[in-house]
Structure formats: structure tokens, C-alpha cells
N, C-alpha and C positions, 0 to 999 in steps of 0.2 A: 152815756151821760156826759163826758167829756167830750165827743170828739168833736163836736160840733165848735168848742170853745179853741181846739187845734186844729181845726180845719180837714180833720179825716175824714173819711170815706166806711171804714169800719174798724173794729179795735184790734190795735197793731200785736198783741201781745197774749191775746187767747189761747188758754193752755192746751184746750183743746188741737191731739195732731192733725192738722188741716192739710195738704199735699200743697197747695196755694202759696204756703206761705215756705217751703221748702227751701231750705239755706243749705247749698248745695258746694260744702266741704271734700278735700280730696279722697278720706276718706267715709262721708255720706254718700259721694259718687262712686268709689270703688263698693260699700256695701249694696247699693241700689242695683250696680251693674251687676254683682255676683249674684243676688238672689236670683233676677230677672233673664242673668246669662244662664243656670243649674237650669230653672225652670224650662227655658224653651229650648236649650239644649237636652234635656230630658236625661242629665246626671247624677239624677235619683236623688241627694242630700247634702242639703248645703246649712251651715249654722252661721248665724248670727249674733253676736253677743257683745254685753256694751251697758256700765255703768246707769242705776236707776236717772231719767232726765236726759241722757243723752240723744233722743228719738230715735229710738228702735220701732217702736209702736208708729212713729209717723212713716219712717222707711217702709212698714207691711201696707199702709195704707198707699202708697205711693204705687207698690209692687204690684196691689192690688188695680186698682185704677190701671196700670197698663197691662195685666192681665184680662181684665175685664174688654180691653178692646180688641186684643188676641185672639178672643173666643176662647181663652184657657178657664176652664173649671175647676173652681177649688172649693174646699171646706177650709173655714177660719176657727181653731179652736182658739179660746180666748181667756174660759175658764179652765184652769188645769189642775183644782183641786177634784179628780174623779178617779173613778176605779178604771181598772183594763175595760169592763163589759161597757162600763158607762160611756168612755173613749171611743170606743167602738159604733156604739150606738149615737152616740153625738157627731161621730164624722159622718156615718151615713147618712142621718135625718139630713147633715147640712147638704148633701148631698144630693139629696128629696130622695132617698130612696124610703122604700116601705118598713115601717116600723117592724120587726122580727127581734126576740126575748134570746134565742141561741146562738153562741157564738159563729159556732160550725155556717149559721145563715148569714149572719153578716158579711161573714168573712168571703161567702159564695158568694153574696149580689155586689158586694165589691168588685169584687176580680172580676164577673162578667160586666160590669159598669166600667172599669178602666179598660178589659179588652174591647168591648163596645167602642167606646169613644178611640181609643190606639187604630181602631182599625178605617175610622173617621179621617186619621191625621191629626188626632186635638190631643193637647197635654191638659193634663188633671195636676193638682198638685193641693196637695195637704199642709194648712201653714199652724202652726202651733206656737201662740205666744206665752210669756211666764214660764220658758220649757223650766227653770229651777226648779217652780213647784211643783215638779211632775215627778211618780214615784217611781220607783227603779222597776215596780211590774211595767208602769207604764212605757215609760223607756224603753225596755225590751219589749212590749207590742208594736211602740215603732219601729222597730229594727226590723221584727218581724214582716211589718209592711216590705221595708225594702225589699224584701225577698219577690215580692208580685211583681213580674218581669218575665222577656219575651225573652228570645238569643240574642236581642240586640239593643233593647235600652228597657230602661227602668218604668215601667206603665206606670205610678205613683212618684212623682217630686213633693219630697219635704222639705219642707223651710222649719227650719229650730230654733226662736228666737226666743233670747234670756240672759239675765242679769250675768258678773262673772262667775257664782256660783255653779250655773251650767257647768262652765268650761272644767270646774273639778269636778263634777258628779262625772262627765264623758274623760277626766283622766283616773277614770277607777277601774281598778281590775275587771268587776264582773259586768263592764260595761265594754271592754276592751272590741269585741262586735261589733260595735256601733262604732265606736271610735273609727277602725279601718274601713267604714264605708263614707265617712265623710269626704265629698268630692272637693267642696270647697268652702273654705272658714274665714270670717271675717268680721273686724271688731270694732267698735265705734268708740271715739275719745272724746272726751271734754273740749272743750272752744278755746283757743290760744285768745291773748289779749287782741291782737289783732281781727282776727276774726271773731271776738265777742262784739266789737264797735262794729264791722260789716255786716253781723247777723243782727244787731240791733237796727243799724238805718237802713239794711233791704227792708226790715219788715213793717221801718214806717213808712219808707216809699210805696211800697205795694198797700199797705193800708191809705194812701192817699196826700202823703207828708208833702209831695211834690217838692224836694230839694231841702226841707226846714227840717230834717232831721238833725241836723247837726247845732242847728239851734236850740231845737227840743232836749237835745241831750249833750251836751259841750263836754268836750275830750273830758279835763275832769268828773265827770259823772260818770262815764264809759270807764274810767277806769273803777272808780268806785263799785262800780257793779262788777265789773269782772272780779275785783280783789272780795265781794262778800260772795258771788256766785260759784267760783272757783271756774265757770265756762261752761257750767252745764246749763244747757239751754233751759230746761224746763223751768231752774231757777231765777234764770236773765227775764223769760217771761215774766212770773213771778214778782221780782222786783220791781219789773220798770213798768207793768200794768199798775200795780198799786203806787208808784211813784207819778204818773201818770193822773193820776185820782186826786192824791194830796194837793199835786199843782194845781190841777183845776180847784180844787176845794180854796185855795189861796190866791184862786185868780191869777195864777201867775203863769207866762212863757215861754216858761225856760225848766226844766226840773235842775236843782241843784245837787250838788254835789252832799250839800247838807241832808237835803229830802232822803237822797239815795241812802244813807248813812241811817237814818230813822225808821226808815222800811225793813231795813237789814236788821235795827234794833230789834223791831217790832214781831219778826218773823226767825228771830236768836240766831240770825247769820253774824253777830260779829265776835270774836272774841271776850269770853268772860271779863279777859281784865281791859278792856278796852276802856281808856280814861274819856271822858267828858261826855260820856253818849247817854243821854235820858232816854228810860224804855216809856215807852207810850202806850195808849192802849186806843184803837182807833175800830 
């Protein structure tokens, strides 16, 4: 609807996580390399974990994508309110293997499906998002996984990706198992001021801004967003997509600092007692 009136190419700010538009932070680059390093090193279990908005979800997609050129085969769990059987059954299908009701079966076309492929040369790996809402059977079924291994590396890599509540379910006692099999852990933070203004004008440049980013959004505004988003991206989206909208709605080329402030109203990012701010309804 807009972009035509900014001269984009597509919309800078889609919440959807795209790999595309990838804003590659030191520590987005240090998670990206650990999952990607676990996997083709084949050191069985690596976690991920990282504040709701901060792109974890877009990091698996990323993972995924250079997996997929690897020739590495995985299962994506994605829904993680299920039972251990359901779990079980959900990885295999993703896996195309043949539908089987017993555990005892699943668990056998498994293990001959990653020996199969191990003996290939090819890594398999199992990536599970939302691990928070997964239940403590569940958990210990993947632990269990770990255990399918040769004498010399782990036939199944997991990826454990989830909010910080993860990181206390795996510091509890009857989890303590799993916890000493994690090879490698790694956590995603929020956007510093500095790089919330970077991750805003990469993603207009690459939507087609050719240099007018700065125009689009003048330091004032950059910072406005940072101080309602706090720097978490999904939020920066968020805002500066709907702020994005107003402007064109107002004809105008430039978003203000005012606009930004009304977005925030709109969407209850600003403080209760924040003086002079009218909430809107749009």
C-alpha cells in the first residue's frame, strides 16, 4: 500500500521471520554459528534461548536454509503442546517415515533411519521450537533421543529453541540429564540503541530504500522507537510498519518522531503516565 508512495521495492518491516532480511548481530552471528556448528559437527545438543521478539524463530529458519543445502535432514517441531507418543509420532511423520501407533516401533524406524543415513555420511537433526511449552515427559523423551549414537558421534542433533523460561525448566533437578548433555548454549538479547537505527535502515535498504532511509526515519524517530520497543526487533517491526502506514496515510516523507510516539500510544508501548500522549484508535 505504501511502498510505492516511498519508493520500495517490498515492505521493509514484515513480522513475518524472513532469512532475507536477517540483521546479523554478534550475538545473532555467534547463535547462527553454534546451532549450524552442533549440527554438522554432529555434537548431539545444542540450546538456544532468547527473549519473546528477539528472532529465535528467524535464526531456525536461517539454520534451516543452510541445512537444507548440506543435504542435512531434519524434523521441525513447531507445536510443542503434545504428549511423549504424539512427539514421537510427529518427528517421524516429519521425517516421512511410516505411520506406527507403538512406541517400541517408532523408536526402531528411527534408529534404523539415522543409522541408515550415518552410514551415508549425512547428519539428521531434530529442531524443536517453543521448548518452554514442552512437558517434563517430553523433555526426558528427548534426552532419551540423545542416547541413539554410535562409539563415536551422536546419530540425532537437537536444536532446543525457547523463551528464558527454558533455561529454568533445564536448571531443575529432575532434568539434571539433559542439562550435562548440552554441548553448546546460546542466548539472544534485545537491540542496543545503536544497532536498533542499523537494523531499522538495513531493512529499508534491502527493501529497496536506496540510501533514503535516514530520511524515512531521522535520528529522532530511531530513537523514539528504540525507547517504546526496548530493541526487540519484532517490536521495531511493529512500530515502524504501522508508522510507515500513518505517513503514507498523511502523505507525508518522513515518519515523525510525533507518529512514532502514537503508534506506541496505540499499541500501549508508552508509559501509563506519559503526559500529552492522545491514545487513538486507527
Amino acid at each position: 500500500m505504501y511502498r510505492k508512495h516511498f519508493g520500495l521495492a517490498r515492505n521493509p518491516f514484515d513480522i513475518t521471520p524472513d532469512p532475507y532480511f536477517l540483521f546479523p548481530t554478534p550475538k545473532h552471528n555467534e547463535a547462527l554459528a553454534s546451532l549450524y556448528y552442533g549440527v554438522q559437527r554432529q555434537m548431539g545438543f545444542v540450546v538456544l534461548t532468547g527473549e519473546v521478539g528477539t528472532g529465535k524463530t528467524l535464526m531456525l529458519r536461517c539454520v534451516m536454509e543452510l541445512l537444507s543445502r548440506c543435504h542435512t535432514e531434519f524434523a521441525y517441531v513447531f507445536n510443542t503442546m503434545l504428549s511423549p507418543i504424539e512427539f514421537l509420532q510427529y518427528v517421524t511423520g516429519d521425517f516421512g517415515l511410516p505411520a506406527v501407533e507403538s512406541k517400541g516401533q517408532l523408536l526402531v524406524q528411527l534408529n534404523r533411519f539415522l543409522i541408515e543415513r550415518h552410514q551415508r555420511g549425512l547428519a539428521t537433526a531434530l529442531i524443536v521450537d517453543e521448548g518452554q511449552l514442552l512437558t517434563w515427559e517430553v523433555l526426558e523423551e528427548i534426552r532419551l533421543l540423545t542416547n541413539l549414537e554410535n562409539s563415536r558421534k551422536k546419530l540425532l542433533q537437537i536444536l532446543l529453541v525457547g523463551q528464558p523460561e527454558l533455561e529454568q525448566k533445564l536448571e531443575s533437578v529432575e532434568l539434571r540429564q539433559l542439562k550435562q548433555r548440552i554441548a553448546l548454549r546460546c542466548r539472544l538479547e534485545s537491540l542496543t540503541l545503536p544497532e536498533t537505527a542499523q537494523y531499522i535502515y538495513r531493512r529499508l535498504h534491502l527493501a529497496g530504500a536506496n540510501g533514503r532511509g535516514r530520511t524515512l526515519f531521522p535520528e529522532d524517530s530511531i530513537g523514539s522507537v528504540f525507547e517504546h520497543s526496548k530493541g526487540v526487533p519484532r517490536l521495531v517491526n511493529t512500530i515502524c510498519e504501522n508508522a510507515l502506514i500513518a505517513a503514507y496515510g498523511r502523505q507525508l516523507n518522513t515518519v515523525s518522531k510525533e507518529i512514532i510516539q502514537e503508534i506506541a500510544a496505540d499499541f500501549h508501548l508508552l508509559p501509563m503516565d506519559a503526559p500529552g500522549v492522545e491514545v487513538t484508535t486507527r
